[in-house]
C-alpha positions in Angstrom: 0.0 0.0 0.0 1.3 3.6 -0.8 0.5 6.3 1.4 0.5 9.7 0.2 2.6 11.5 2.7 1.9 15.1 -0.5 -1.2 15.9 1.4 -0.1 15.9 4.8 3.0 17.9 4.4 3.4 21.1 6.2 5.3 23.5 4.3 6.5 26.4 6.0 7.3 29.9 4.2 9.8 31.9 6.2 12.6 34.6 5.5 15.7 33.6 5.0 18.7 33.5 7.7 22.5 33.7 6.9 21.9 30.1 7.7 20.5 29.2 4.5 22.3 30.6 1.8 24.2 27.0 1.2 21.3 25.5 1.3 18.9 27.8 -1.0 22.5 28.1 -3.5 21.6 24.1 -3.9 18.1 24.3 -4.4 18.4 26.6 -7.3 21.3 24.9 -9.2 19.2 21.4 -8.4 16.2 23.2 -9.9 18.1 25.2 -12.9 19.6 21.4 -13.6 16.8 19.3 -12.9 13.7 21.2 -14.0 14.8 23.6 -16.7 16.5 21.1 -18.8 14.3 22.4 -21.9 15.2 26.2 -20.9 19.2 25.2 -21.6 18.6 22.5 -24.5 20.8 20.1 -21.9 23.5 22.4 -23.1 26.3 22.3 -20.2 27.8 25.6 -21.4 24.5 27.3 -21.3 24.3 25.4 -17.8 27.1 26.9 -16.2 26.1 30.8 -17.3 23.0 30.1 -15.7 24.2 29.2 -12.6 27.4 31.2 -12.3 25.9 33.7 -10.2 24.0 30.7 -8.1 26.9 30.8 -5.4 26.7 31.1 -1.6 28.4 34.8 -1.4 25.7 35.8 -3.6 22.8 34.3 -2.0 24.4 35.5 1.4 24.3 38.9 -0.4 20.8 38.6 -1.2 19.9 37.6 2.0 21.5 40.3 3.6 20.3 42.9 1.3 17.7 45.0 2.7 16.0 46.1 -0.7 15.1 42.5 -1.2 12.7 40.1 0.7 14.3 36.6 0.2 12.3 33.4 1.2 12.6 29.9 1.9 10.2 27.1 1.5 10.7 24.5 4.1 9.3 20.6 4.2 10.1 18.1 7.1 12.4 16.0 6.6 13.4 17.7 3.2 14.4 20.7 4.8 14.6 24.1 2.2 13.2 22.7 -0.7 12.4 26.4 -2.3 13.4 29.9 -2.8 12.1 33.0 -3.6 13.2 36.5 -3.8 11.4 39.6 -4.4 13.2 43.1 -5.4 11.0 45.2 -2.9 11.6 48.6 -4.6 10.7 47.5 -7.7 7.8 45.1 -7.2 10.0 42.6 -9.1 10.4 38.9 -8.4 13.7 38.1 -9.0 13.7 34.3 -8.5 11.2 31.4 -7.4 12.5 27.9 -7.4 12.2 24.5 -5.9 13.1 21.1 -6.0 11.7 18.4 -7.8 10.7 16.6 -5.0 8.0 19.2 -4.1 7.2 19.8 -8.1 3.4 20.3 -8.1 2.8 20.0 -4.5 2.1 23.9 -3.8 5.7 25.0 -2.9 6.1 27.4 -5.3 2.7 28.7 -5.2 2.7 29.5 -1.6 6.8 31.1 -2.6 4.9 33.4 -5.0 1.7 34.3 -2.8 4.2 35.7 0.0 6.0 37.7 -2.5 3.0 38.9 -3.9 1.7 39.7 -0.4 4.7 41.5 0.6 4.3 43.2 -2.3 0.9 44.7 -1.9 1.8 45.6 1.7 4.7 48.0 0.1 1.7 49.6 -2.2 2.8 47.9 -5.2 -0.4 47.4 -7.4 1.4 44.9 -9.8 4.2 42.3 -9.9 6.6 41.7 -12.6 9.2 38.8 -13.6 10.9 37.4 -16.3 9.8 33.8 -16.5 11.9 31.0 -18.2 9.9 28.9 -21.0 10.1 25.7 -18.1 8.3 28.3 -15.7 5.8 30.1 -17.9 2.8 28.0 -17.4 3.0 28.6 -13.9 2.9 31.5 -13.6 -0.1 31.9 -16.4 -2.1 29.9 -13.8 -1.5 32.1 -11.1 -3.1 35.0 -12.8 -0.1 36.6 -14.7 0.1 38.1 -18.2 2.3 38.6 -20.7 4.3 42.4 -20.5 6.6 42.9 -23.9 8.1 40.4 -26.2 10.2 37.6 -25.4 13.8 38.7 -24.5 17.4 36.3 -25.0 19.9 36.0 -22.5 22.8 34.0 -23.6 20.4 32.2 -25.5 17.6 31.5 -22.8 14.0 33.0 -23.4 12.9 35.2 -21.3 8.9 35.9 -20.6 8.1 39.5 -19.6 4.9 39.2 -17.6 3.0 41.3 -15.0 0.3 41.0 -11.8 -1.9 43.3 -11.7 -3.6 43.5 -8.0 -7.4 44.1 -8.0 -8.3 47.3 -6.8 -8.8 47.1 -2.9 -12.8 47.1 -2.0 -14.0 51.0 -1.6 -15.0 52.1 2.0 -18.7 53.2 1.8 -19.3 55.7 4.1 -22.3 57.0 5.5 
């Protein structure tokens, strides 16, 4: 018998610590490798661009930067299994990965639904992101739209798209 151990996983959105960047620096090399194989055309050159920036003394630096509001996704016994990062001045989310373990579980969903949060609670009245062609259809189910045309970088597509909040309720006063 196989027990389905998906629904009763607690996963826990927090910010991240110092504590974390080795371990978020993993998750998103394991997800660039793992999950965006179609983004990179298995191309190990194309790889290793991607990822160069992907270290620990940059994810320490995002961590650590106070413009930015950098999460992690947390599953028992995984441990970080996602990250996300929004640029707070800007409304922009910068990254949202996870593992394959946790694909289609609600990870990233609840990754992106804190950003988004945080985001409103600055007064932003729209997100924006440049999704990869693996990521797209994600982020089309979570309400977003396409913002511009596609864009290269070193021979990835890039999709421009954009969040717009709904208008808060109007106050009716008597």
């Amino acid at each position: 018998m196989h027990e389905d151990t998906t629904q009763k996983q607690t996963i826990i959105i927090r910010r991240a610590i110092l504590a974390d960047a080795a371990h978020a620096c993993q998750v998103l090399v394991r997800s660039i490798r793992e999950i965006c194989a179609k983004d990179y055309g298995h191309d190990e050159a194309l790889l290793a661009q991607w990822c160069a920036n992907k270290t620990v003394e940059n994810v320490t630096e995002w961590i650590t930067n106070p413009g930015h509001y950098f999460l992690v996704a947390e599953t028992a016994p995984l441990g970080i299994v996602g990250v996300g990062l929004l640029h707070m001045p800007a409304g922009q989310i910068a990254l949202c990965y996870i593992v394959p373990e946790v694909l289609h579980q609600g990870v990233g969903k609840r990754l992106l639904a804190a950003m988004e949060e945080q985001a409103r609670t600055l007064g932003h009245t729209h997100v924006r992101l440049d999704s990869s062609i693996t990521a797209r259809p994600f982020y089309l189910r979570n309400g977003y739209l396409a913002n511009g045309a596609p864009t290269q970088w070193q021979q990835i597509t890039g999709f421009p798209l954009i969040k717009h909040f709904a208008d808060p309720q109007p106050s009716h006063a008597l």
